[in-house]
Rosetta silent file (secondary structure, phi, psi, omega in degrees, C-alpha in Angstrom):
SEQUENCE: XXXXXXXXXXXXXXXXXXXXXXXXXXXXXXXXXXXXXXXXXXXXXXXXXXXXXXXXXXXXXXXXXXXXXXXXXXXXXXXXXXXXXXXXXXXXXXXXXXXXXXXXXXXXXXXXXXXXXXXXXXXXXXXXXXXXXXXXXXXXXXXXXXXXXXXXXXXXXXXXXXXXXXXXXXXXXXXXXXXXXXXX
SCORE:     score description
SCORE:     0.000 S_00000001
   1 L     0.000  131.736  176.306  -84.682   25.408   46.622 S_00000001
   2 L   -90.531  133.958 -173.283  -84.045   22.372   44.074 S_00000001
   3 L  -110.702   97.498 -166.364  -86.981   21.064   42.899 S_00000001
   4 L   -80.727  178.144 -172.497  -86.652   16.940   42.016 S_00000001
   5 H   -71.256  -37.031 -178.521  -89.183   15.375   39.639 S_00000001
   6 H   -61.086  -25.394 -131.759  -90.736   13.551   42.862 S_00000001
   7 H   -96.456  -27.144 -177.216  -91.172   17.179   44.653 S_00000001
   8 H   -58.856  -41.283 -169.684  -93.441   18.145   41.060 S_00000001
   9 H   -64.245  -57.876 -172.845  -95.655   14.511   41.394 S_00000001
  10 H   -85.124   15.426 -175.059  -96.134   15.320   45.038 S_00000001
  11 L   -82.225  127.022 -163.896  -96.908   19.015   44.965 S_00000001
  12 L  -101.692  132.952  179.874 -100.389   19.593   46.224 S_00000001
  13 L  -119.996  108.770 -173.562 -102.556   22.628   45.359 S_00000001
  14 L   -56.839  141.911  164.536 -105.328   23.957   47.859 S_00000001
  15 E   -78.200  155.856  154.015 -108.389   23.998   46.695 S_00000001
  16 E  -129.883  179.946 -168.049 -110.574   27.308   46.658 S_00000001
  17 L   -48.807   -9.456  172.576 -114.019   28.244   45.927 S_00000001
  18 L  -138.505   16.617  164.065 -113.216   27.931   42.299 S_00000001
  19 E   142.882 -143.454  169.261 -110.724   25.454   41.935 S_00000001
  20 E   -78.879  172.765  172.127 -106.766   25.953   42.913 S_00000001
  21 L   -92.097  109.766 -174.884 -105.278   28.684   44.061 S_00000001
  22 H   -65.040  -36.574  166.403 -103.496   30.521   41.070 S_00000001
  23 H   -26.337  -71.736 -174.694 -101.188   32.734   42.993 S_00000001
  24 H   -53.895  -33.677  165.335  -99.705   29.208   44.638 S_00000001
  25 H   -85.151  -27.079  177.912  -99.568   27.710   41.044 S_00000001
  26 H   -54.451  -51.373 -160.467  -98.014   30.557   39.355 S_00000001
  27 H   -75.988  -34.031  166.954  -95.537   31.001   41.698 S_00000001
  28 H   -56.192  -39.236  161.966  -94.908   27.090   41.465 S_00000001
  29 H   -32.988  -48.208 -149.925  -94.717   27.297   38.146 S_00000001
  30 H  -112.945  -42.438  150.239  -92.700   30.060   37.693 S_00000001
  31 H   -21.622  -87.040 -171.008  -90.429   27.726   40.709 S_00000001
  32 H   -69.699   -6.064  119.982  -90.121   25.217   38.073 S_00000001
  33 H     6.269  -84.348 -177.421  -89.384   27.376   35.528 S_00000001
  34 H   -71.822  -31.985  176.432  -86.439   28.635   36.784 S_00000001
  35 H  -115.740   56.835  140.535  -85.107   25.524   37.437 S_00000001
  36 H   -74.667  -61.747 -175.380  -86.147   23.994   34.305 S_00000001
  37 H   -45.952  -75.919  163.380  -84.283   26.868   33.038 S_00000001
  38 H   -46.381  -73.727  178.347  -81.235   25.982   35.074 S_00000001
  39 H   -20.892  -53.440 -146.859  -81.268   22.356   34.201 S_00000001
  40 H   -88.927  -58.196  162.366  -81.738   23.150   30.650 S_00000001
  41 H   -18.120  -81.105 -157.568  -78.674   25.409   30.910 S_00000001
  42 H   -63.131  -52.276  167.336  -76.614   23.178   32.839 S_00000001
  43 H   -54.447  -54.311  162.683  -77.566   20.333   30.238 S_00000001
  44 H   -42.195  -43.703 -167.221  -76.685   22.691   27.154 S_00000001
  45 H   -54.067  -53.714 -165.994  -73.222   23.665   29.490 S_00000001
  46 H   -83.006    3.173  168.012  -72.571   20.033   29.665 S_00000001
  47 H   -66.448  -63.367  158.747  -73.522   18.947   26.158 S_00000001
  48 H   -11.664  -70.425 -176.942  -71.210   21.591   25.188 S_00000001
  49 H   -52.023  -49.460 -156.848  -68.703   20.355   27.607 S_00000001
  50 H   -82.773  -46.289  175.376  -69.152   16.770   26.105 S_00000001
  51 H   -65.662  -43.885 -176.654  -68.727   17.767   22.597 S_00000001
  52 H   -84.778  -24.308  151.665  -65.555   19.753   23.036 S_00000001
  53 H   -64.082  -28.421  173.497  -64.190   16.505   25.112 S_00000001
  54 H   -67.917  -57.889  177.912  -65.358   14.394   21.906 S_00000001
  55 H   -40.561  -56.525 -174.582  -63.338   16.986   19.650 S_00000001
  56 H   -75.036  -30.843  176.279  -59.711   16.105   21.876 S_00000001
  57 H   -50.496  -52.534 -156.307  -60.907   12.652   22.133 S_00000001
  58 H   -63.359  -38.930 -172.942  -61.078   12.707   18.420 S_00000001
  59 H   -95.461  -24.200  165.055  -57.706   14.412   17.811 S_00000001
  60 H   -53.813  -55.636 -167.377  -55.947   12.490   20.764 S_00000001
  61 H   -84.425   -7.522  162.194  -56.565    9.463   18.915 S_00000001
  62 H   -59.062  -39.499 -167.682  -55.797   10.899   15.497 S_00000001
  63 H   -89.719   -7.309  154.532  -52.460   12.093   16.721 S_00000001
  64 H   -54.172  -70.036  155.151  -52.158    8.621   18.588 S_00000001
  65 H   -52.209   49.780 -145.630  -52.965    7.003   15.500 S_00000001
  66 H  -175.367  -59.587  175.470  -50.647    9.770   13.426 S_00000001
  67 H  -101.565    6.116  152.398  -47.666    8.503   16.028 S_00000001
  68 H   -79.267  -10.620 -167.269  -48.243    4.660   15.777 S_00000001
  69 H   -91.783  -40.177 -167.444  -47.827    5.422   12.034 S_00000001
  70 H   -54.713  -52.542 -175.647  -44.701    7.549   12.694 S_00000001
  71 H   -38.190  -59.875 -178.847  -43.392    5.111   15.055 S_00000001
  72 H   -54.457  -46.516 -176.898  -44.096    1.889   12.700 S_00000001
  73 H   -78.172   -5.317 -165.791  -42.354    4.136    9.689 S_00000001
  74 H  -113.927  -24.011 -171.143  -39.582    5.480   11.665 S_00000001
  75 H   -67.204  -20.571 -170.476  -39.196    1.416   13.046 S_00000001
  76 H   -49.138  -70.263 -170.235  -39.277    0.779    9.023 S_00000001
  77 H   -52.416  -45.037 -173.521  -36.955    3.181    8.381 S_00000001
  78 H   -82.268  -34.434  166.794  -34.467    2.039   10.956 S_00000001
  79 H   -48.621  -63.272  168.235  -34.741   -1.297   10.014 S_00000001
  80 H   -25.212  -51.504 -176.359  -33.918   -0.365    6.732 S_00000001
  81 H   -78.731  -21.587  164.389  -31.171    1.740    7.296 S_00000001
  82 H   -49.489  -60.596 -168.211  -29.941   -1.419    9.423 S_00000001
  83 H   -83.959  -40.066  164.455  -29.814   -3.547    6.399 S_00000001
  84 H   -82.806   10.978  155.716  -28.454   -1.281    4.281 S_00000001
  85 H   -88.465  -18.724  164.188  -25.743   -0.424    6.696 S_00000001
  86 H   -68.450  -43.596 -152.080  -24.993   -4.148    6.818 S_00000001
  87 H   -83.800  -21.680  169.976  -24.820   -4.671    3.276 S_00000001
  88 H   -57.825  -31.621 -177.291  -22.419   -1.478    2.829 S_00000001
  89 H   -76.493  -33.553  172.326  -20.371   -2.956    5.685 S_00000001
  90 H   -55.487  -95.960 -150.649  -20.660   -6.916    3.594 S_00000001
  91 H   -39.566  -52.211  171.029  -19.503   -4.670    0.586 S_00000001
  92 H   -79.811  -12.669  155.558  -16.462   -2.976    2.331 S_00000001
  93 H   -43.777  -84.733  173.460  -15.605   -5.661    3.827 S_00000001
  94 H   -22.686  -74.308 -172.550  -15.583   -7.815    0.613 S_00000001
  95 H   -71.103   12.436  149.876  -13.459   -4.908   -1.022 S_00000001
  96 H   -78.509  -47.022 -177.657  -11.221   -5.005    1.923 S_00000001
  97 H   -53.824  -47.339 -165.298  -11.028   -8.432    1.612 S_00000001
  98 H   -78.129  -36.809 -174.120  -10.057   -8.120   -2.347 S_00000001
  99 H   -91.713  -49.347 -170.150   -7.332   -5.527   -1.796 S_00000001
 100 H   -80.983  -38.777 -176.372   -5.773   -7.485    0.648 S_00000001
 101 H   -61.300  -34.376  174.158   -5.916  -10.611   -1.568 S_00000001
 102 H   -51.459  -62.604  172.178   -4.398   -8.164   -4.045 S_00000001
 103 H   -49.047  -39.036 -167.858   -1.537   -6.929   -1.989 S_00000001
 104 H   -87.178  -28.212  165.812   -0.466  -10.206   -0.563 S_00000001
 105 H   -79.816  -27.491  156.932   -0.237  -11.519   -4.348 S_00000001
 106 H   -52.428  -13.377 -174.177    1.624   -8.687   -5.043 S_00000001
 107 H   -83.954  -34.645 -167.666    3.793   -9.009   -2.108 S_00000001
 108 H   -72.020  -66.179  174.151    4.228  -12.699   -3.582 S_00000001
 109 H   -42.070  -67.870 -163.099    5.143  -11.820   -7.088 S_00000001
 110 H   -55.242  -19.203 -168.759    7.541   -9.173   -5.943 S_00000001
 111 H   -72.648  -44.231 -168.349    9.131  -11.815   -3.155 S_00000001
 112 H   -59.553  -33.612  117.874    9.106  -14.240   -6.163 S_00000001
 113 H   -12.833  -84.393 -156.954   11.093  -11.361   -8.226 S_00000001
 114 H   -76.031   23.525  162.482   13.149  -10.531   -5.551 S_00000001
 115 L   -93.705  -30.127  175.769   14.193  -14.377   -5.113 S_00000001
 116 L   -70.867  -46.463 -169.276   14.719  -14.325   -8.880 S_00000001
 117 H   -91.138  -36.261 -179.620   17.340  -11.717   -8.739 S_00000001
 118 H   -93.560   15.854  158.434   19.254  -12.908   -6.036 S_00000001
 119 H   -72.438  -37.190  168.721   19.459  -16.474   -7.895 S_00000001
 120 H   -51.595  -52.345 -166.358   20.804  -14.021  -10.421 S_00000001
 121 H   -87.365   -3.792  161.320   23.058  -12.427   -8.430 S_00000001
 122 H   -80.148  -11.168 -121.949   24.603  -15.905   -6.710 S_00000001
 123 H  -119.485  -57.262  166.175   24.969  -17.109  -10.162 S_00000001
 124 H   -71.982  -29.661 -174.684   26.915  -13.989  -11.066 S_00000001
 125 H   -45.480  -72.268 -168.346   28.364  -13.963   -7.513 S_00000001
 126 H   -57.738  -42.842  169.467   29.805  -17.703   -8.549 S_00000001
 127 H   -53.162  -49.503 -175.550   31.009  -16.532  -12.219 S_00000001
 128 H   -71.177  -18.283 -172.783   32.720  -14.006  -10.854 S_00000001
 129 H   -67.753  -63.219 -172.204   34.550  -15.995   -7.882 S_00000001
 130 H   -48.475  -52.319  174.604   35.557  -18.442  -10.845 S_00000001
 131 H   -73.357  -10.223  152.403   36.927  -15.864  -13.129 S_00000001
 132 H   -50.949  -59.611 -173.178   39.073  -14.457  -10.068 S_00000001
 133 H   -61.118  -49.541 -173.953   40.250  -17.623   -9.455 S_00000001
 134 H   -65.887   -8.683  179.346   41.156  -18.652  -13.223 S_00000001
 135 H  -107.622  -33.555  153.683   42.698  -14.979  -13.580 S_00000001
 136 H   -43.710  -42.073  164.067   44.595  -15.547  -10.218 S_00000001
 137 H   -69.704  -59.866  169.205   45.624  -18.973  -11.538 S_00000001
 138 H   -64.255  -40.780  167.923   47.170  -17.504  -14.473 S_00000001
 139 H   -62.067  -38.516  141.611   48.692  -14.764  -12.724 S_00000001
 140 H   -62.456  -13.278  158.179   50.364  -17.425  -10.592 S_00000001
 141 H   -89.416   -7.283  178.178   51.615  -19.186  -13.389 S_00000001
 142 H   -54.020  -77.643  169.904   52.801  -16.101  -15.226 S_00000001
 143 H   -31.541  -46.743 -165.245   54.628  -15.564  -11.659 S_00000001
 144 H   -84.026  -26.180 -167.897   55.916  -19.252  -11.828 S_00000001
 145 H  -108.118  -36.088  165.049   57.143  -19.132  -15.124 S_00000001
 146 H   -47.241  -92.076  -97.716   59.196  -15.334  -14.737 S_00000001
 147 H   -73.411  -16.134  179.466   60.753  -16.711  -11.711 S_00000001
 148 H   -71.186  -29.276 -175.353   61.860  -19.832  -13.850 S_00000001
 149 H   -84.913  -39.450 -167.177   63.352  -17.386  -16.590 S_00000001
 150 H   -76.148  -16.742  172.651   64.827  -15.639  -14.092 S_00000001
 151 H   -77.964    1.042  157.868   66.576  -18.616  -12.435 S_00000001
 152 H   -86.995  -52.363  149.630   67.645  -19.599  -15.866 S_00000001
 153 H    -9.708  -72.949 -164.396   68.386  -15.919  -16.611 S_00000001
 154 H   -69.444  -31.318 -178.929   71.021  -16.422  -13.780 S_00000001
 155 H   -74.243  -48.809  166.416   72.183  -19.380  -14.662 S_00000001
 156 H   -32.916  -67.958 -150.153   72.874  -18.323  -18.050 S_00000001
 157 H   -77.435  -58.363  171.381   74.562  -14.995  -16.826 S_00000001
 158 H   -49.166  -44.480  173.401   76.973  -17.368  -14.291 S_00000001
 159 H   -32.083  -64.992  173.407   77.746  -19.598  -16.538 S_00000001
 160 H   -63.841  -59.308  174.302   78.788  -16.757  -19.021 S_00000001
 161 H   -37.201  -64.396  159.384   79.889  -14.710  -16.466 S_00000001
 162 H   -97.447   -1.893  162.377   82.206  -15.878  -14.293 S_00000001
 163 L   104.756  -23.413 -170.101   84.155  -18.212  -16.144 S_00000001
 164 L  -113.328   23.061  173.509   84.540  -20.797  -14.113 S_00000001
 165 L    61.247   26.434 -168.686   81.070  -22.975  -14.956 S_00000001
 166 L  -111.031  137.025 -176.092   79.674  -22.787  -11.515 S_00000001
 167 L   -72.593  141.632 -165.398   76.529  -21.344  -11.823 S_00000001
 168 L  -141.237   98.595 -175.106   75.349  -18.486   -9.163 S_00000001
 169 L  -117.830   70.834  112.852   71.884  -18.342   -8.636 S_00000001
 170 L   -82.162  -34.347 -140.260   72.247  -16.812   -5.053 S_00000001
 171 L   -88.130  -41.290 -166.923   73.066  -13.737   -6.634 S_00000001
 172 L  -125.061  132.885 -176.027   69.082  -13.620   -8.210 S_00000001
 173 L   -90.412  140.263  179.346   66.393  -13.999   -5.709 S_00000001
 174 L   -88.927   94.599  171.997   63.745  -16.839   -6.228 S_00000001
 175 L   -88.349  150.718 -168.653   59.952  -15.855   -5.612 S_00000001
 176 L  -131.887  123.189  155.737   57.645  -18.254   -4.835 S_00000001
 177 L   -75.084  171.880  177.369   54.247  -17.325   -4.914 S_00000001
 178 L   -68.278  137.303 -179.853   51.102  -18.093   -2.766 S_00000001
 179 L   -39.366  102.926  140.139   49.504  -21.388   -3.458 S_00000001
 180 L    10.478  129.659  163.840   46.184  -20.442   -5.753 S_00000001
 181 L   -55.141  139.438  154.085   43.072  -20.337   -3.336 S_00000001
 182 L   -51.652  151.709  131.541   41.061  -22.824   -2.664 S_00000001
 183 L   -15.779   79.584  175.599   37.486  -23.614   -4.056 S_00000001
 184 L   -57.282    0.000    0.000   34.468  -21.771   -1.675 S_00000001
């Protein structure tokens, strides 16, 4: 039987010839006792109980507070790691950027070169066309002037030759060379 605080207020004790009866209070007593006793337990159990729920309260929110700091330091971090992966990527860019301005003036100078040399080599191209022609041009007049000795040659040798003054320049054949080339 549970014994509430009201069942203690209203518990009544016969009187006897000298007062209550102590058997009926002892044993009430020794009732409320026990569950005194219990109570007093069951309040240490749950005090206990209460304390050891304060301890994981306490360390839930330290390691709550322990992984908003990680979180905020790892959000830090990544931020960080953001911005310096930008500015390495500005930076390789940039030297991407630099090397290609590099190449393409080198590509210029060398076009600028190779534009150079083949002004050179029309130049020589054109010298050389001329001295062909001026050594062709004398080598046709060279030709033009044998074939005149030899038609004189001939003339010469008929005269002298046959005796009779007619001259016989059928006898020696008359080359005529090709015209000189034109001007390209």
């Amino acid at each position: 039987m549970k014994i509430s605080p009201l069942d203690i207020r209203q518990k009544q004790f016969h009187l006897r010839w000298r007062g209550f009866d102590i058997n009926e209070v002892d044993a009430f007593l020794e009732e409320v006792t026990g569950e005194m006793e219990t109570v007093v337990r069951e309040t240490h159990t749950l005090r206990e109980e209460l304390e050891k729920r304060d301890r994981e309260l306490a360390v839930l929110r330290e390691e709550e507070t322990t992984l908003k700091q990680t979180l905020l330091t790892t959000q830090q971090l990544i931020d960080e790691l953001k911005s310096q992966a930008r500015r390495e990527a500005d930076l390789i860019i940039r030297e991407a950027e630099l090397k290609a301005e590099a190449v393409v003036e080198q590509a210029n100078r060398h076009s600028v070169s190779i534009m150079g040399e083949l002004a050179d080599l029309k130049r020589q191209k054109a010298m050389f066309l001329e001295k062909l022609r001026g050594l062709l041009d004398l080598h046709y007049r060279l030709l033009e002037l044998e074939t005149e000795e030899d038609v004189r040659s001939a003339r010469r040798y008929g005269e002298t030759g046959s005796g009779n003054g007619e001259a016989r320049v059928e006898s020696a054949p008359v080359l005529k060379a090709a015209p000189p080339p034109s001007a390209a």
